[in-house]
N, C-alpha and C positions, 0 to 999 in steps of 0.2 A: 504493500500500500504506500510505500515512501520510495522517491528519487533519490537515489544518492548521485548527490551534486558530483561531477568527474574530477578528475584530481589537475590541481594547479597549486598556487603560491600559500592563498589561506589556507584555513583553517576549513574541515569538510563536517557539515552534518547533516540526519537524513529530513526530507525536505516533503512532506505531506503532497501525495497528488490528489488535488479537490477530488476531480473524477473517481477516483479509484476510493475516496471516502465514502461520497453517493453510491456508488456502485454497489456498497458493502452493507451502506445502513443510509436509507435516503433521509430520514428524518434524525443522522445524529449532526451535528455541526460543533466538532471541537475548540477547546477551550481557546488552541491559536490566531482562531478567526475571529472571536468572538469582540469585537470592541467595548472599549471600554464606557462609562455610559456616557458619558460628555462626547463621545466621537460618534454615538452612532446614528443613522438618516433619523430627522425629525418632519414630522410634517407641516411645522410652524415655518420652517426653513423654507418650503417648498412656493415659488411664486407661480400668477398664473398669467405669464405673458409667453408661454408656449405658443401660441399663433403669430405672436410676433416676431421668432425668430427670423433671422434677414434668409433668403434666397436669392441668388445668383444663377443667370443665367449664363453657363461658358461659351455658348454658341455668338450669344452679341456682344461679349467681351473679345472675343476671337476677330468678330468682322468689326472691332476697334467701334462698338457704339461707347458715345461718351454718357449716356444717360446709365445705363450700367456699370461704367468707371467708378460713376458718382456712387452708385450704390455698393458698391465694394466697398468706394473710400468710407462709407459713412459703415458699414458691417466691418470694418477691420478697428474704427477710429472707438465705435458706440459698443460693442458686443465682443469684437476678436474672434470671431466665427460667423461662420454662415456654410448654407447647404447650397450643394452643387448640381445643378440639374442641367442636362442636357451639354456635358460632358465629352460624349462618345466613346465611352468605353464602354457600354451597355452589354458589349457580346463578350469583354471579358470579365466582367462580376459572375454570370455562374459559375463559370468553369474553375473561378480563384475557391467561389465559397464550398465547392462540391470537394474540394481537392485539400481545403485545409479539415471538413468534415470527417473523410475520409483518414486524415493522418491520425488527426482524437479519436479515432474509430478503433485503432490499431491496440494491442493486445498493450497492457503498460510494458512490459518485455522488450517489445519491438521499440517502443517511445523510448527509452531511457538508454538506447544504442546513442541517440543522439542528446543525451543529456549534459543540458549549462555544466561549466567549470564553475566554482565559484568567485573565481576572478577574470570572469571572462564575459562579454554582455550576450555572445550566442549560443542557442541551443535551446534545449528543452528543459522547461521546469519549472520554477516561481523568482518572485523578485529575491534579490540577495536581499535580507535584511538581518539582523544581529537574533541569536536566538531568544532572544524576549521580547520580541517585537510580536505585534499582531500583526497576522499575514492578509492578501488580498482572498477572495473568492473566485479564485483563477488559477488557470495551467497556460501556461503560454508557447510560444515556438518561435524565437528571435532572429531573425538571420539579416545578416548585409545582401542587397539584392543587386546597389547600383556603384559606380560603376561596374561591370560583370569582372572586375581582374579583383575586387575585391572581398567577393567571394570565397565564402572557406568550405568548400562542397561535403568538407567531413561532418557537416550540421544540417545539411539537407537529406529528407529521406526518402531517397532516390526510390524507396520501394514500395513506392506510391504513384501507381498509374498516372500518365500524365502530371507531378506535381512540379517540377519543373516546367517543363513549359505554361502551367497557369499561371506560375507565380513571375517567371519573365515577361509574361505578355502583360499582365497587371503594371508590372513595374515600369513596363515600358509606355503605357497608357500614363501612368501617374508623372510620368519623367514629361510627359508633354505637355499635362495639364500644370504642373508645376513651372514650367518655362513660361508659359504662357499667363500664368498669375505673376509671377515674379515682373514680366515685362510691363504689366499695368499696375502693378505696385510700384515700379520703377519710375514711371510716368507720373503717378497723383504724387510721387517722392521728390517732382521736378527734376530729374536727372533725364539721361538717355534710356533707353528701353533696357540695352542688357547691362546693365549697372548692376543691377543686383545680384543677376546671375553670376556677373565676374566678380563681385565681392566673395562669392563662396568659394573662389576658387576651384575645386574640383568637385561640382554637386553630388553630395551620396544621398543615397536614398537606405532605410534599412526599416525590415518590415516585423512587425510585431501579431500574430497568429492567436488571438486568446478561445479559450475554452471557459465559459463561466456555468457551469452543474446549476439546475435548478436547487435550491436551499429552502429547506423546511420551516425556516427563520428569520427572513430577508431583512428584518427588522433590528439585528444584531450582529448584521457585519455589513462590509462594502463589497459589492466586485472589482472594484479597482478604485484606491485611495484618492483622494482632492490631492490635485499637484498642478504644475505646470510643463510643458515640455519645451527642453534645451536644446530647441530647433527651429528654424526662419517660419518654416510652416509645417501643419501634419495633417494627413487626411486622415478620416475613419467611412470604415464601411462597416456599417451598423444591421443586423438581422434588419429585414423589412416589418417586421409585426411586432416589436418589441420594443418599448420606450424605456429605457436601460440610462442611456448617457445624460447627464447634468450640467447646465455649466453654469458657471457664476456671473451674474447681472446683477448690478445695484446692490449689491449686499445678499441677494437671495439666491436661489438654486432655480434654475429654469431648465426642465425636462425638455427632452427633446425630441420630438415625436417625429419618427424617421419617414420621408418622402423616399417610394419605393424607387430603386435606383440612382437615387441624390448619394453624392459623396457627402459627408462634412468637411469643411476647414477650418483650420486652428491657429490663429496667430503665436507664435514661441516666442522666447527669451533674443534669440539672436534678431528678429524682426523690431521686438520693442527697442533694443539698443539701438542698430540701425536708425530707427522710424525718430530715436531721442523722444520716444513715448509718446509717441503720437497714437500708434496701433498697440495696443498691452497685450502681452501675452496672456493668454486666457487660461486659469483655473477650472477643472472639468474635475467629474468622477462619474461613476456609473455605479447603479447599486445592482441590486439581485433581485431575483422574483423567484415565486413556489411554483410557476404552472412546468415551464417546460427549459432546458437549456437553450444555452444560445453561445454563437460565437461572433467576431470579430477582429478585423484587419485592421492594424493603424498603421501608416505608411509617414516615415521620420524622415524631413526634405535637411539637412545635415551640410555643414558648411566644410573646408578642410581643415585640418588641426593648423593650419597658420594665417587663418580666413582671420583678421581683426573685427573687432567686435564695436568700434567706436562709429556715433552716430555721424552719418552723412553730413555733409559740409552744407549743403541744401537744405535742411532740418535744423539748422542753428542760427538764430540771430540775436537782435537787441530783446526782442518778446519773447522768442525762446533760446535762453541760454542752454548749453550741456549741461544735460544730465548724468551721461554716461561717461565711462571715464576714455582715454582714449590707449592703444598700445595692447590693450588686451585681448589674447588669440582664443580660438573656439578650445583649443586642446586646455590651455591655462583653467579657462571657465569650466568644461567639462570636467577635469581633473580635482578641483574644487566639489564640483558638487558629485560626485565621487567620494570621494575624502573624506566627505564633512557628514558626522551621526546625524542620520537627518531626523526629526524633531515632528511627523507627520505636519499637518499645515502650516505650522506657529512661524516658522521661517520663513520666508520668499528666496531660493537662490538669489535669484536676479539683485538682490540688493547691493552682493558681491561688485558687480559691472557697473551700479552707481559711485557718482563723486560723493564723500561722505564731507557735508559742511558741518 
């Protein structure tokens, strides 16, 4: 019933697979999931501007409508999210979700051929956290997709009907939908088009595979913690029938009821910098439900480790001075928040990347 994380630098211990908990006893949910009572979902939390989350359309952002532009600018500047419709990757979202179904399908045996090092961010398993920490209500499958030379193939499991090719063709869909946000984020940023693209220097892309077990108790753990992510932007492709993911608005928690074949997007840490806080990186989480499982792709747009992190020269004036510091590389920042016991919400990385007056 437990991963043993593979062997590397730390320290190894065995590491609970949700799955294989339910599998075993569907109504037990042990004491490591279990949050504490101050952390766990409240309904007071919960707002009700669910209709209002922003939509984007990729098709008239593509043929450079600026009415659209605007609505970006104003979903990245108000919200730091929005859902993606009309996209064109349509024919590769089944073929991703049937093939990552498929690998959670697989005997835990076969899974844990490809199981997480504990200091290593790919593979198969749960998030590294310190043995007393409470854990997510998830099994995940982390792998680098883009570019293809950075690939570590000994974490893909090839022995999975077409999963390679679902997960390149996806990757390769997000890689253009990606250019192609970056290029009108570039624009409302008053720069030239691929400005930001070439701030990343060498765009990776690396994909996160979740497995969240239906839970007997939904009301006493998370599927995946409140955080932020330490990337320019991140997609998610959310089950179609399942209002799972949260994100934060105004102080409150806004569900987010999935538009069937809409991606989400997520503004990150390296965008607010850039943007000198214009566009915030968005705090999200997702909780659990009793009826049925579900999974989930989240797709990390990743700058190179010597991509600098200081906001655009076009984003600073007499009204907006920097905020951010400047000099600081994506690997520095990463490395940090790595490093650092993380403290579930009470922290903001990003704070790191500010000028502290």
């Amino acid at each position: 019933m437990v991963v043993e994380e593979g062997s590397g630098n730390g320290s190894s211990f065995p590491v609970p697979s949700v799955q294989e908990v339910v599998r075993s006893d569907a109504n037990n949910v042990p004491e490591i999931y279990i949050k504490n009572p101050e952390e766990r979902p409240k309904d007071s939390e919960i707002s009700l501007l669910t209709d209002h989350v922003p939509v984007i359309d990729f098709s008239l952002l593509a043929q450079g409508d600026e009415d659209e532009r605007r609505k970006l600018d104003f979903a990245c500047q108000e919200w730091g999210f929005f859902q993606l419709i009309n996209h064109g990757a349509d024919e590769a979202l089944p073929k991703l979700r049937a093939t990552v179904a498929e690998f959670f399908d697989l005997p835990l045996s076969e899974k844990t051929k490809y199981a997480k090092p504990p200091d290593y961010s790919e593979g198969y398993g749960q998030d590294r956290k310190a043995e007393d920490k409470k854990r997510d209500w998830n099994d995940f499958l982390w792998l680098m997709v883009m570019p293809p030379q950075s690939r570590n193939m000994k974490y893909w499991p090839l022995s999975v009907p077409g999963f390679k090719e679902a997960v390149e063709e996806y990757a390769t869909e997000m890689q253009r939908v990606t250019y192609e946000i970056l290029g009108n984020l570039s624009l409302l940023m008053g720069v030239e088009r691929d400005v930001l693209k070439q701030l990343h220097g060498e765009v990776k892309q690396g994909t996160r595979m979740n497995y969240y077990p239906a839970c007997a108790r939904p009301d006493l753990v998370f599927a995946l913690s409140a955080h932020c992510d330490y990337t320019s932007i991140s997609f998610v492709l959310q089950d179609d029938d399942i209002t799972a993911l949260q994100i934060k608005h105004k102080g409150m928690w806004v569900p987010v009821k999935p538009i069937p074949n809409a991606i989400s997007v997520l503004v990150g840490d390296v965008m607010e910098s850039w943007s000198n806080g214009k566009y915030k990186s968005l705090e999200h989480r997702a909780v659990a439900n009793m009826e049925k499982p579900r999974n989930s792709v989240i797709s990390f747009v990743i700058p190179s480790d010597e991509a600098e992190l200081n906001p655009l020269k076009t984003m600073v004036d007499d009204d907006h001075p920097p905020i951010y510091k400047n000099g600081v590389t994506y690997i520095e920042y990463l490395l940090y928040t790595q490093n650092k016991e993380t403290d579930e919400d009470k922290y903001v990385n990003i704070d790191y990347l500010k000028i502290q007056n």
